[in-house]
C-alpha positions, 0 to 999 in steps of 0.5 A: 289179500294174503294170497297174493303176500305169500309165494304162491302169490307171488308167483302168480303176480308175476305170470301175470306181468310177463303175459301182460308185457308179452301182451304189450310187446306183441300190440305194439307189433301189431300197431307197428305192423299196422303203421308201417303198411297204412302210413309208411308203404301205403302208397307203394300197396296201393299201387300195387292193388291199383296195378293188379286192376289197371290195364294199359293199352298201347294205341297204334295211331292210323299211318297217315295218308300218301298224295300226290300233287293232285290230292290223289291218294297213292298209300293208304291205310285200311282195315283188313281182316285177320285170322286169330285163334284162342286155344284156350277156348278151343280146348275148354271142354276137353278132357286132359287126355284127348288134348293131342287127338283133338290139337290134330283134328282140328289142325287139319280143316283150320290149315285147309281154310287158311292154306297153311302148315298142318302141323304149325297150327297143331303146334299153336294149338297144344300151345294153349294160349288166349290169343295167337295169330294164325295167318293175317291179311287173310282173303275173302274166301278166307274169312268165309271158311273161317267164319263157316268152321265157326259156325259148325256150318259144314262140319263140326263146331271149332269154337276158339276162331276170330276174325279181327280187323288190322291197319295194313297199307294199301297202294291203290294204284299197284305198281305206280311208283312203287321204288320211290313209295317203297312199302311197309312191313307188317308191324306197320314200320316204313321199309323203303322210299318214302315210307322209310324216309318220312317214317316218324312223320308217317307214323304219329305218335303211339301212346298207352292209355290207362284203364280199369278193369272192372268185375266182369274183366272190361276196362273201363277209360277214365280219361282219353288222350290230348295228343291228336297224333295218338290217332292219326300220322301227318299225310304228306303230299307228293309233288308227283304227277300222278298222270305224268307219273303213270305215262313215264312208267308207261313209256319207259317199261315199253322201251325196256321191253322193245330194245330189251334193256336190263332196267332205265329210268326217267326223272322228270322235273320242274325246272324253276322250283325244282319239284320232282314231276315224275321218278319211274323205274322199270322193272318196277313191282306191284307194292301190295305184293312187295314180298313176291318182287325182287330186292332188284325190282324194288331199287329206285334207280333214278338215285341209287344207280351210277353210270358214266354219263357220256355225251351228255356231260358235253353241254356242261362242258361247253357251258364251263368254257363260255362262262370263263370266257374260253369259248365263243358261241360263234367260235369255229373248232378244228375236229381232226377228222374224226381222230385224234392221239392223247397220252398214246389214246386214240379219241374218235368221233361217230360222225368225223367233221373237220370244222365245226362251230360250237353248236354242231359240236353239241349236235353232232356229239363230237368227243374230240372237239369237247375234249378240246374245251375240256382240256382248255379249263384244265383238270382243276377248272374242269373238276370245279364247274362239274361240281357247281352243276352238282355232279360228286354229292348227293342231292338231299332226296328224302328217299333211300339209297340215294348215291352221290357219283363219282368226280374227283378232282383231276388234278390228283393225279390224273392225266391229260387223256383222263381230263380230255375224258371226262369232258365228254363224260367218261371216268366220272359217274352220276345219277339219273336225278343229278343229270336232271337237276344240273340240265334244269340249271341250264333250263332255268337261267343258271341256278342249281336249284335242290329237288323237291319231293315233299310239297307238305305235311299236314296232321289229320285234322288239315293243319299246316305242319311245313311247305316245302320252298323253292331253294337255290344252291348256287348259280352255275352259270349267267342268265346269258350263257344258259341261254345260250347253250339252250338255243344250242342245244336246240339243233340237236332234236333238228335235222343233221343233230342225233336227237331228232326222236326227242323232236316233238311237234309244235314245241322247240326242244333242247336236249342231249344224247348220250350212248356210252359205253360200259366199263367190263369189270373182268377186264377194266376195260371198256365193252364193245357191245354193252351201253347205257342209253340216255337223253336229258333236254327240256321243252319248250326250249325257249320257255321251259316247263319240264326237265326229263331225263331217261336212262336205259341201261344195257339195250341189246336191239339198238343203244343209241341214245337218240333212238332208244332214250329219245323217243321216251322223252318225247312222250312224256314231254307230249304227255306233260305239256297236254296236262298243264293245258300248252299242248302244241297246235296238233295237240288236245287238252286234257280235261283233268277235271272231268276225270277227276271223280274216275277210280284211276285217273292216272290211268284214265288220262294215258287212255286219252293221250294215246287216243289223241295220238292215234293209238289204241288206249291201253285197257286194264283187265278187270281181274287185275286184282285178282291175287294169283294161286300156286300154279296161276301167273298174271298175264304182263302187259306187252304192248309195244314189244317186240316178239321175241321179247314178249315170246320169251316173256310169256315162256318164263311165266309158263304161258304159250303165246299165239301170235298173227302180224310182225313188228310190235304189239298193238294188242292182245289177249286176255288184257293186263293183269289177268290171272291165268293157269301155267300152260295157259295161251295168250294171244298177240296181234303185232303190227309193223314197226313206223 
């Protein structure tokens, strides 16, 4: 005790305080510490730690289904094998040094199976990554020779080469309607058309599902997903005809080809709910190989392009000047044989008349006498009753590009020879869809309807998400004056009118032709040899059941509208009144339900109307999918052209074309769409133009 008393002692003592404090201090950083991350940034560490072994995996839901108004697919997404490669794999048994030498011998059978790069896929394999693609979308014989490296079944080993399975959109019907589905990019976005329009409906809904990782590095799910569009986009069904829509692709391409045309386009429509039938275009591109077409190619003509109308625009003349009373149906005009001066602008007639009532003003195509109607409701009265039938603003389409023309109104400005012209359909600009849909007013009993694209949507599941609904915009005329211009235009397809090519047997058909002339850009003026060629009319004209509308743009053999435009309508007319079973006396039904079960019924059922009209069905080569090789073409198919055409055609692919007969095509082989080598022969049978 007395060691303690003395300093020595106390010395001691106090050592022994200040380790016990030092002691203290420092449990009482550690239970601080301990605090702080157990209680205060607890949660913070444990999401982290859950974060290290927790993965999360984006799902990419199946796009969903494009139909027809059938039920018959026209887009679908398929599974197609991909080539990826796992450097890291490949390289694993690699010493450091040899690393360049290997990235080099291996480079050269992978780019030889793949047909790629050598050196781009030397560079993805120095890379050194776990997963990078190497080509995608790859072949059959592709996979073949992949899995063969794999396997050291020719060679040495390559260890790292994966074949893995990835969404893509297949169109299995190729080229049919390809401008209005328009196609999907490979990260699975819509591009063009439908595809791009309806995209977020297409599409679903992708979601990130969470999972663990366990210790072997395989996640585990604890939980799905209540969202049933994190599996599957909507599928939207088409009111499309497919039948019809392969039969107007089919007659427009061969009257592009037969009276070498630039381009046309056909719309065809319902004409009491609106429902577009048919939207072809031509040239026109197969979608599965959308990256080998021309951005020209893939334009949807019937709404992006514009054209002054011409004598088309007549009919809605004269309907204007009957609605406001300022025409008689039976009412007499003086046509002024064929000439006549406006504002210092001679106004001339194709087949001058002096006389003519109202209705051979329409079949004979008299500008003069329209001009007069024209001039009769004024700038102002004129502008407003091209408005109502919908000319000047956009028909609200869910497709891309869709223009709205040109009308503005007359009484800016304009003069009295600009009104006048307008009335026969010069100085303003339309598209194919607006001329279609203000022609079905007429068809109707007078009301404009909006097009109809989208029948409905539905999820994966079958359920009901919207169905479209016949809407009017406005009435446009009475039920009385359509009739009446109907019956009208009834003499323009009968003997004396410039349609009779539209005639078609067993039915009463009303239309309209139009050959108008182009305005030259260098010049502002109009050309002497460049038309657009066009027909618009509707059949049964007493009880209508489809509106068609055709556009050929530039013909060079003829571009008279009643001979180049007429025909195409005729057909597709003959075509739609067979399916919906009306066909005339002459006339066969086709039996859609048997060929219902066929792999391409559009196809099927164009091979059965041209038998009933006397024709030989066009036969689709079996190689039709068969994808060309570098130096390979696909033969085109060139029924109905004529031979200089199908000459010229064939020497752009680097084909030789041996021909017997004169006049058009009526055969030839090999078929459509067989792939063969350039310098490779074709042989065409022609026959006499009837």
């Amino acid at each position: 005790m007395n060691r303690f008393r003395t300093a020595e002692g106390k010395w001691l003592r106090f050592r022994l305080a200040v380790l016990c404090a030092a002691l203290t201090f420092a449990l009482g950083l550690v239970i601080s510490s301990a605090y702080r991350l157990m209680v205060e940034d607890g949660p913070s560490w444990r999401e982290i730690a859950e974060k290290q072994r927790e993965r999360r995996l984006r799902i990419r839901p199946k796009r969903g289904t494009i139909y027809d108004r059938n039920g018959s697919a026209l887009a679908v997404s398929v599974e197609v094998p991909t080539a990826t490669l796992d450097a890291v794999e490949l390289l694993r048994a690699v010493a450091p040094e040899d690393i360049p030498r290997v990235a080099r011998e291996m480079a050269k059978p992978i780019a030889e199976a793949l047909s790629l790069d050598e050196r781009a896929v030397e560079k993805k394999i120095l890379a050194r990554r776990r997963w990078t693609w190497l080509k995608r979308h790859v072949s059959q014989e592709e996979v073949e020779a992949i899995r063969a490296l794999a396997s050291g079944k020719n060679g040495p080993k390559i260890r790292g080469l994966v074949i893995e399975g990835e969404p893509a959109r297949s169109y299995p019907r190729r080229e049919l309607g390809s401008s209005l589905l328009g196609f999907v990019s490979p990260d699975g976005e819509g591009r063009d058309g439908v595809e791009l329009a309806l995209n977020s409906e297409l599409e679903g809904h992708a979601e990130e599902l969470r999972g663990l990782r366990d210790r072997a590095g395989k996640l585990i799910f604890d939980r799905g997903t209540d969202d049933p569009r994190a599996f599957a986009g909507h599928n939207v069904y088409l009111t499309i005809d497919q039948a019809l829509q392969y039969e107007a692709e089919r007659q427009l391409k061969h009257a592009v080809r037969t009276f070498e045309a630039a381009h046309g386009s056909v719309v065809a429509v319902d004409p009491h709910t609106g429902e577009v039938l048919a939207m072809a275009n031509a040239p026109g591109y197969n979608v599965n190989d959308y990256r080998e077409s021309d951005p020209e190619q893939r334009k949807n003509r019937a709404v992006s392009d514009v054209f002054e109308p011409g004598s088309t625009m007549k009919m809605f003349t004269v309907a204007a000047a009957l609605e406001k009373n300022l025409l008689k149906p039976t009412e007499q005009l003086y046509c002024e044989k064929g000439f006549m001066r406006i504002d210092n602008v001679t106004i001339r007639d194709t087949h001058p008349a002096e006389w003519l009532p109202v209705s051979q003003v329409l079949a004979q195509s008299s500008n003069i006498c329209a001009a007069k109607v024209g001039l009769s409701l004024g700038p102002d009265g004129l502008f407003d009753a091209l408005r109502r039938f919908g000319f000047g603003e956009k028909t609200g389409l869910p497709v891309t590009g869709e223009q709205a023309g040109t009308l503005r109104p007359f009484g800016r400005g304009w003069v009295q020879v600009e009104t006048a012209s307008a009335a026969f359909g010069q100085g303003i600009s339309v598209t194919n869809l607006q001329l279609a849909m203000a022609t079905a007013a007429l068809a109707n009993g007078g009301n404009l309807l909006e097009p109809l694209l989208v029948a409905r949507v539905e999820t994966a599941t079958g359920e009901l998400v919207r169905e479209a609904s016949t809407r009017v915009r406005r009435r446009v005329v009475s039920r009385g004056v359509a009739r009446q211009v109907a019956e009208m235009l009834v003499a323009v397809t009968e003997d004396g009118g410039t349609g009779t090519e539209a005639a078609l047997p067993g039915y009463l058909v009303a239309g309209k032709t139009a050959t108008a002339q182009k305005a030259d850009p260098r010049t502002g003026r109009y050309s002497l040899d460049d038309y657009v060629a066009s027909f618009v009319g509707f059949v049964p004209a007493d009880k209508p059941r489809i509106v068609i509308a055709v556009t050929l743009d530039s013909p060079r053999a003829d571009h008279a509208g009643g001979n180049v435009a007429a025909p195409v309508f005729r057909e597709v007319a003959r075509a739609h009144m067979a399916l919906i079973g009306a066909p005339s006396e002459r006339g066969k039904k086709v039996p859609l339900k048997t060929l219902a079960s066929e792999a391409d019924p559009a196809r099927a059922i164009s091979a059965l109307l041209a038998e009933a009209r006397g024709e030989r069905p066009v036969v689709q080569d079996v190689e039709t999918e068969k994808r060309p090789k570098p130096g390979q073409v696909r033969v085109p198919d060139l029924t109905g052209v004529a031979m200089r055409s199908a000459i010229r055609e064939l020497s752009e692919l680097g084909l030789l074309a041996q021909v017997s007969g004169s006049g058009l095509i009526v055969e030839q082989r090999p078929g459509p769409g067989a792939v063969l080598d350039k310098g490779a022969q074709v042989e065409l049978i022609f026959r006499p133009r009837t």
